[in-house]
DODRENZA-956007 format. One record per residue (C-alpha): residue in three letters; x, y, z. Coordinates in steps of 0.05 Angstrom, whole numbers, plus 5000, padded with zeros to 4 digits. Layout:
N
   code   east   north     up
    ALA      X       Y      Z
...
//
This chain:
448
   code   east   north     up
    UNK   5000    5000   5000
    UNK   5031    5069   4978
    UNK   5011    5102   5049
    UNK   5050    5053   5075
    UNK   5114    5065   5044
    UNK   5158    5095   5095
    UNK   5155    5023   5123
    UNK   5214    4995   5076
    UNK   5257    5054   5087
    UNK   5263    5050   5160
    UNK   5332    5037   5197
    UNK   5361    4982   5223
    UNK   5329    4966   5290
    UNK   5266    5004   5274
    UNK   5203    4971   5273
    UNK   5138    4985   5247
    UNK   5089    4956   5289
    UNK   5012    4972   5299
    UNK   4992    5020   5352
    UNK   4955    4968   5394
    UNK   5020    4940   5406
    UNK   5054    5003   5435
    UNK   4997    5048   5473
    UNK   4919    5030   5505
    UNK   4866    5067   5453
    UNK   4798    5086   5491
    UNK   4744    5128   5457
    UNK   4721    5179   5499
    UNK   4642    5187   5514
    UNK   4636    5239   5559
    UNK   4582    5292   5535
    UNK   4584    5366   5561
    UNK   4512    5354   5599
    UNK   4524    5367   5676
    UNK   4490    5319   5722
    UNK   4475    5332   5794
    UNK   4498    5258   5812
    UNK   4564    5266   5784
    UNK   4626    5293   5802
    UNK   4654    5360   5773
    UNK   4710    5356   5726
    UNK   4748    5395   5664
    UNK   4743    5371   5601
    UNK   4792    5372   5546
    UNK   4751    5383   5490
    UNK   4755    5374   5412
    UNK   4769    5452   5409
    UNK   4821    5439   5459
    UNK   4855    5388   5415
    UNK   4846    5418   5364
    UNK   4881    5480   5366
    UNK   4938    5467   5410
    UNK   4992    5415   5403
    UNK   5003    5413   5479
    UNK   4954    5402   5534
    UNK   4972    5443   5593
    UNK   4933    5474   5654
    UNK   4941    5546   5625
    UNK   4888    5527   5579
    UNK   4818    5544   5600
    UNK   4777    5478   5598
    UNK   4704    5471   5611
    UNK   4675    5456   5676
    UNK   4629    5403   5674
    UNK   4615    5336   5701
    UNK   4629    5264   5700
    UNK   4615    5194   5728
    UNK   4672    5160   5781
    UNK   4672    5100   5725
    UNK   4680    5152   5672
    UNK   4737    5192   5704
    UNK   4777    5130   5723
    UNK   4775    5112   5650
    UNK   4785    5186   5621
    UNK   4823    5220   5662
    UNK   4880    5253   5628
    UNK   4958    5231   5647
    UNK   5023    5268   5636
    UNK   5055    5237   5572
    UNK   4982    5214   5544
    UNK   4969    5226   5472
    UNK   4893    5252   5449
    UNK   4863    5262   5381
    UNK   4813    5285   5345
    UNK   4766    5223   5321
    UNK   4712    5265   5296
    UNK   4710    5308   5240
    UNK   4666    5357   5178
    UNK   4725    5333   5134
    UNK   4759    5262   5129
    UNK   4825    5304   5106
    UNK   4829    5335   5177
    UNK   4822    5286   5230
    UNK   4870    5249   5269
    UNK   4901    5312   5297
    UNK   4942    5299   5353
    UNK   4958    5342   5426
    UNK   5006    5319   5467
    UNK   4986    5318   5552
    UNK   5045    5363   5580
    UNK   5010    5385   5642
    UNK   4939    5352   5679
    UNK   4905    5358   5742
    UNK   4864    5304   5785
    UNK   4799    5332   5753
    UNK   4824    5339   5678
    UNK   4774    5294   5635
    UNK   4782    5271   5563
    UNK   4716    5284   5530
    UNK   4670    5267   5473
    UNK   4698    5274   5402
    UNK   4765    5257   5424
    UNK   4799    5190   5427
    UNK   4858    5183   5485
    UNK   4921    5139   5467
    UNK   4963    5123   5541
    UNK   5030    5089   5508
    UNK   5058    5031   5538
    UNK   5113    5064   5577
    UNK   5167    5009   5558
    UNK   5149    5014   5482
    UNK   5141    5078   5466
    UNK   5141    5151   5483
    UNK   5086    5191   5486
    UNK   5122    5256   5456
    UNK   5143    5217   5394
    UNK   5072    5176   5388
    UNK   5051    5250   5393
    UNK   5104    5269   5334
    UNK   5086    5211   5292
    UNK   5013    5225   5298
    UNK   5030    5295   5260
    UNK   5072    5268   5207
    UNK   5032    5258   5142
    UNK   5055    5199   5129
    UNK   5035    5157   5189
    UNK   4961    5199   5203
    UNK   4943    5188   5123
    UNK   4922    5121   5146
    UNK   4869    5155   5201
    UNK   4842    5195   5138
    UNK   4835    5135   5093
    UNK   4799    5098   5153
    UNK   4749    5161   5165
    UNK   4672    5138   5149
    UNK   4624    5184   5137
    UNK   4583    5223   5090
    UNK   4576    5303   5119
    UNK   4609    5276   5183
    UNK   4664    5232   5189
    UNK   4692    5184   5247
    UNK   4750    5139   5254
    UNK   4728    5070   5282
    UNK   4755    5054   5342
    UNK   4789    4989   5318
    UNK   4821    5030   5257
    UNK   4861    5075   5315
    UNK   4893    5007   5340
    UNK   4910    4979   5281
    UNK   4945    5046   5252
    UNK   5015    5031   5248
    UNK   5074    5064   5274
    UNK   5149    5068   5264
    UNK   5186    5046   5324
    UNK   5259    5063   5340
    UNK   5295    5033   5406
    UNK   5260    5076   5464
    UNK   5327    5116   5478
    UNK   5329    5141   5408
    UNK   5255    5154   5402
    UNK   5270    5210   5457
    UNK   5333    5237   5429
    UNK   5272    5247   5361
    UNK   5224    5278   5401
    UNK   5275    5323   5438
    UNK   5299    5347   5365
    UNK   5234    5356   5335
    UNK   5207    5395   5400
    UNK   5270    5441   5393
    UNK   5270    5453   5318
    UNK   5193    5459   5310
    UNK   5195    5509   5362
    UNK   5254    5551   5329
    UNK   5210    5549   5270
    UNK   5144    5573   5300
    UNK   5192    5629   5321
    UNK   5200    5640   5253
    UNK   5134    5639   5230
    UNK   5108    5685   5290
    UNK   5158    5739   5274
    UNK   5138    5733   5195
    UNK   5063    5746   5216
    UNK   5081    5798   5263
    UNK   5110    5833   5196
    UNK   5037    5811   5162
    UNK   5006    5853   5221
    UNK   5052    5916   5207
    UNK   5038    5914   5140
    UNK   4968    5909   5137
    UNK   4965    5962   5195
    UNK   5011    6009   5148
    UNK   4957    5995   5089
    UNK   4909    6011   5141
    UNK   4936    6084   5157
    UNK   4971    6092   5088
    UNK   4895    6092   5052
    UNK   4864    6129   5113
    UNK   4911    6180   5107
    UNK   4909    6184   5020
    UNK   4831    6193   5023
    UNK   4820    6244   5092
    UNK   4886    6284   5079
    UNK   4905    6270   5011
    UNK   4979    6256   4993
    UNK   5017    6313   4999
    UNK   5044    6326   5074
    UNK   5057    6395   5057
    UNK   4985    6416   5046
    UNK   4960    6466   5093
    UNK   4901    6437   5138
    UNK   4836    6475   5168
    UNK   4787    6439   5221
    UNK   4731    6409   5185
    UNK   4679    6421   5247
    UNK   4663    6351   5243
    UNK   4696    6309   5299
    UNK   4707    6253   5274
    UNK   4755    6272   5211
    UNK   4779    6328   5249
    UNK   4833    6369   5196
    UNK   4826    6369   5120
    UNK   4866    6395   5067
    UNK   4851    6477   5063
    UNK   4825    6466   4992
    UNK   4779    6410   5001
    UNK   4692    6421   5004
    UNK   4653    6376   5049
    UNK   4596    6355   5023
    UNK   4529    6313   5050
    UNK   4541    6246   5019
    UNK   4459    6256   4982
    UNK   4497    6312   4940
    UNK   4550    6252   4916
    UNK   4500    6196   4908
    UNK   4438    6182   4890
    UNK   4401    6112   4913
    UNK   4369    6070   4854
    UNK   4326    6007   4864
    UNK   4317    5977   4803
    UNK   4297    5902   4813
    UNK   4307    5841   4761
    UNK   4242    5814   4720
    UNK   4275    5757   4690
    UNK   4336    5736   4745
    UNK   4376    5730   4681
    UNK   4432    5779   4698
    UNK   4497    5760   4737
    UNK   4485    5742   4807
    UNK   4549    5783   4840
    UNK   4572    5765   4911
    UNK   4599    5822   4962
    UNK   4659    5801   4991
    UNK   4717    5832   5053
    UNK   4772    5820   5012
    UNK   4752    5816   4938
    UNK   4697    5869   4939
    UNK   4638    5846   4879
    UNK   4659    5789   4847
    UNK   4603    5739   4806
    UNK   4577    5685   4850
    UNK   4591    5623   4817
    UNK   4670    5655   4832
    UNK   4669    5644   4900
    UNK   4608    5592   4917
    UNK   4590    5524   4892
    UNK   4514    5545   4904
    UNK   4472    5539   4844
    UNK   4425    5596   4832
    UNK   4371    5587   4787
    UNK   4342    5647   4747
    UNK   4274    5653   4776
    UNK   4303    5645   4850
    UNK   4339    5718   4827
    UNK   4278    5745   4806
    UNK   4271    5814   4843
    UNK   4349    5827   4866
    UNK   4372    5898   4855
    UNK   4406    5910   4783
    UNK   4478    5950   4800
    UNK   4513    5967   4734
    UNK   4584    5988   4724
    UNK   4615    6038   4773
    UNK   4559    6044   4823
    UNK   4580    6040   4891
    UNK   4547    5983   4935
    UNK   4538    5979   5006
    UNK   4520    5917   5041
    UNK   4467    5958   5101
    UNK   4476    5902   5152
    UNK   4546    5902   5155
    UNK   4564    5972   5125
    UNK   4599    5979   5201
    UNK   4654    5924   5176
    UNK   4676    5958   5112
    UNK   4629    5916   5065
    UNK   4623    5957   5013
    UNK   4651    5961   4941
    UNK   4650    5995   4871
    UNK   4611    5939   4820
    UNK   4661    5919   4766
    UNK   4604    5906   4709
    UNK   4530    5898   4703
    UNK   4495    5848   4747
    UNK   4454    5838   4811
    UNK   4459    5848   4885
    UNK   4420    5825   4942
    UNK   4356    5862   4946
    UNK   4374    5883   5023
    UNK   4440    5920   4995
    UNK   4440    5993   4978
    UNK   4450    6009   4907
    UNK   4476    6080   4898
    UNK   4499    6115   4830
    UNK   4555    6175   4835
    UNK   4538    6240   4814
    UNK   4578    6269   4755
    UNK   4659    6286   4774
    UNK   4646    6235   4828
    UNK   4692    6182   4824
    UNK   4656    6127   4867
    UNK   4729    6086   4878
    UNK   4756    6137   4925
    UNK   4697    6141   4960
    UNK   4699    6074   4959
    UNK   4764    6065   4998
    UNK   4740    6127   5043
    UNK   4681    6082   5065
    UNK   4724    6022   5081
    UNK   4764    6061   5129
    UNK   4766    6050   5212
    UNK   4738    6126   5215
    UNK   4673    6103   5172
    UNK   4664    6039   5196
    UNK   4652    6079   5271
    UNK   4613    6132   5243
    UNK   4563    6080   5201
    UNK   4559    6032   5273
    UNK   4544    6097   5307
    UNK   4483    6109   5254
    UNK   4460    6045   5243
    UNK   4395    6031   5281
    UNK   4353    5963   5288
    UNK   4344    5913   5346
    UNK   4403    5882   5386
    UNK   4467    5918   5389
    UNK   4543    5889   5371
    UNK   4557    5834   5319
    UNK   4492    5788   5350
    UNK   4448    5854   5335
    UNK   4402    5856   5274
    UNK   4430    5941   5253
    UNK   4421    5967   5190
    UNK   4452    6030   5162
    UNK   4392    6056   5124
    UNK   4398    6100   5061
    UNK   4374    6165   5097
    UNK   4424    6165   5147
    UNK   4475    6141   5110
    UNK   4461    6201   5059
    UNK   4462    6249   5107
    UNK   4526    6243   5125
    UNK   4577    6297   5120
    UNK   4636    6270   5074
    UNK   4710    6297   5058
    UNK   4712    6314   4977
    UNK   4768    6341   4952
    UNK   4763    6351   4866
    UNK   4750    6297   4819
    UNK   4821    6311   4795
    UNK   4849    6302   4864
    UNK   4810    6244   4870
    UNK   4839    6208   4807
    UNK   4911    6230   4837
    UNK   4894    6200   4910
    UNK   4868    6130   4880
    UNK   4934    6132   4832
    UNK   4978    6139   4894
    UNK   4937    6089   4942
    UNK   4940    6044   4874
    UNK   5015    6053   4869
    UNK   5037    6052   4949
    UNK   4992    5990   4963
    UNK   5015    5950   4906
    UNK   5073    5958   4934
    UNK   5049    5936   5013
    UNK   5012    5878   4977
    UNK   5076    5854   4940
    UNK   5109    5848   5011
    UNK   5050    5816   5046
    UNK   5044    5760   4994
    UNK   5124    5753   4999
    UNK   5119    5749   5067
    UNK   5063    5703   5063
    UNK   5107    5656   5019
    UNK   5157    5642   5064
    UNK   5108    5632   5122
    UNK   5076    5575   5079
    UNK   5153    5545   5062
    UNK   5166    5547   5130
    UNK   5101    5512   5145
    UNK   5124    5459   5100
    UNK   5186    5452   5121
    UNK   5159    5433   5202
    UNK   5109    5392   5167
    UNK   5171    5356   5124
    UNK   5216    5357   5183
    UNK   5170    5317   5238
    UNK   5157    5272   5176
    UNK   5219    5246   5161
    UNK   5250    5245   5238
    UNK   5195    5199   5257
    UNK   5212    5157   5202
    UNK   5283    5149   5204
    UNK   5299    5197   5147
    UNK   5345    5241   5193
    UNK   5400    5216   5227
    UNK   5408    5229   5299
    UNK   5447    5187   5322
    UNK   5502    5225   5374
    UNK   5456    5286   5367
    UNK   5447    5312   5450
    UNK   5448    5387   5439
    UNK   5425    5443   5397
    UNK   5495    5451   5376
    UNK   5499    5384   5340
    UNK   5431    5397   5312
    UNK   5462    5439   5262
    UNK   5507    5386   5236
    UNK   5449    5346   5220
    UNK   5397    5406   5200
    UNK   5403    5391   5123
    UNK   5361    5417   5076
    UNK   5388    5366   5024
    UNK   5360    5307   5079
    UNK   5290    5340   5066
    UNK   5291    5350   4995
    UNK   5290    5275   4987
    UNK   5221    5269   5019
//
């Protein structure tokens, strides 16, 4: 079997060996239901597992409760192994955390299946590695059932197998792989701290272009409206019902492109970005947008979604549709509207039932049209969206740079664990981070 490859490349004195014959399996039943007859405990849940490789008692686990036979049998030990045995995708279960830290109360619950390795077999913090490498989990994903919800039978965990070194040098791979994973997740922290900078210079380099303009030098006057504060001397304000004018003009034959509002893409057709089928006479009565009208999605105007429509097409009928007036150029209005100072203004005027993100507000045409707005010339305006277009290429060129090597360094962690739980890297000899280096080839993992 081809997942079962890394079988015939293993050392001398490895073994490969199912994991019933190294660690006890148990699959964990323990709901989230308190009972008054039980005893309280914290559960490690799926969540828990799921987004942390180690267990530990900074983690903030859910009080519940728990039978005496069901705590003896779940109760989570230092060196234990759980995993995810439930999943929406057979591609992502299996996922391992390692028990670091636990507590007399600590419970393994539902979801989650609890591996306790046979202390003279195997460790838990390479059973732990293994379970991340691709390689040896790909047999978990092939043994997933399901159809919208997939499982991993309990007798499937048992007879996954496993590579197994001599214990000493099983240690001597998990010491490695817990000091070079960690050096990398270094790495890939400080590369998304840069992610952060940069979108937070985007941020304040737009905000800046489209409430200032570009041109540090130009003299400033207070605009008497608190929350843009100075403007360029030679800029108007103007209520936004002098820029724009709504229009609701609704299909009669659904025929016309169905286009989706989206954060990050802005109107893009549907059938782009969803694999739902639309049929014409479902679109029947959605708001016709054409080319270069500005559209605001009402409900969530306070999160920036809004966007200038690229072409012809429709829109839901509970967006706002509004056309710019002539030497309006709706794109740098646009990027004024996404901005932190408009998203506050267009919370603080939206009005409905609830409040926050649970809260059913709407930013309705008449207040959104009475707004008071920054508008500098439609010349100006051209210049601003050349510069923003110019300085955030730029930004965006970094970012996806800088995403690049986040995802190579991804791989490489992912390529590393791989091939040290299989015997690809030699260790032998290797007790410190200074022979680590020796053995820290990148030609070693360019022969996975």
């Amino acid at each position: 079997m081809r997942h079962l490859d890394w079988v015939d490349g293993l050392p001398d004195q490895w073994e490969a060996k199912p994991l019933r014959a190294t660690a006890g399996y148990v699959v964990s039943n323990v709901d989230k239901v308190p009972a008054e007859c039980e005893m309280p405990v914290r559960l490690c849940n799926y969540t828990d597992v799921y987004n942390n490789e180690f267990i530990t008692l900074a983690l903030d686990f859910m009080q519940s409760t728990a039978s005496e036979d069901e705590i003896r049998k779940f109760k989570l030990l230092v060196d234990d192994v759980v995993i995810t045995k439930d999943s929406e995708s057979w591609d992502d279960i299996g996922v391992p955390a390692h028990v670091r830290e636990t507590a007399g109360d600590l419970v393994c619950g539902y979801h989650l299946a609890l591996l306790r390795p046979h202390k003279q077999r195997v460790d838990g913090a390479f059973l732990f590695r293994c379970l991340q490498a691709k390689p040896i989990r790909v047999q978990l994903e092939l043994a997933a059932n399901g159809v919208t919800r997939f499982g991993i039978p309990k007798s499937e965990i048992g007879a996954m197998m496993l590579p197994v070194p001599p214990l000493r040098q099983q240690r001597i791979i998990a010491d490695y792989l817990d000091r070079e994973t960690a050096r990398l997740d270094g790495l890939v922290a400080a590369k998304e701290r840069v992610l952060g900078l940069l979108a937070e210079k985007r941020r304040a380099l737009v905000t800046r272009a489209v409430t200032r303009g570009f041109d540090p030098r130009a003299p400033l006057r207070y605009s008497g409206i608190p929350w843009l504060g100075e403007i360029p001397i030679h800029w108007e304000l103007k209520r936004a019902k002098w820029l724009f004018r709504e229009r609701d003009e609704r299909s009669t034959t659904g025929e016309e492109t169905l286009l989706s509002l989206r954060m990050e893409l802005g109107l893009v057709p549907h059938n782009e970005v969803s694999e739902k089928q639309t049929r014409a006479e479902e679109l029947i009565g959605y708001k016709k947008t054409s080319l270069n009208e500005i559209v605001l999605n009402r409900m969530r105007a306070a999160s920036g979604l809004v966007a200038v429509s690229p072409k012809d097409g429709l829109v839901s009928p509970d967006y706002a549709v509004f056309q710019a007036a002539p030497d309006t150029d709706p794109r740098y209005f646009a990027h004024l509207f996404r901005t932190e100072l408009l998203q506050a203004v267009f919370r603080s005027e939206s009005t409905g039932l609830g409040t926050g993100s649970s809260g059913f507000l709407r930013l309705y045409s008449e207040n959104f049209l009475s707004l008071w707005l920054p508008c500098p010339s439609y010349r100006e305006q051209r210049s601003i969206l050349e510069h923003v277009a110019n300085e955030t290429a730029r930004l965006d060129a970094l970012r996806a740079a800088t995403e690049r090597t986040i995802a190579l360094l991804k791989e490489r962690r992912a390529a590393l664990i791989a091939a040290a739980v299989t015997g690809r890297i030699d260790l032998q000899g290797v007790g410190h981070e200074n022979d680590v280096a020796a053995v820290h080839d990148d030609r070693v993992l360019r022969r996975q």
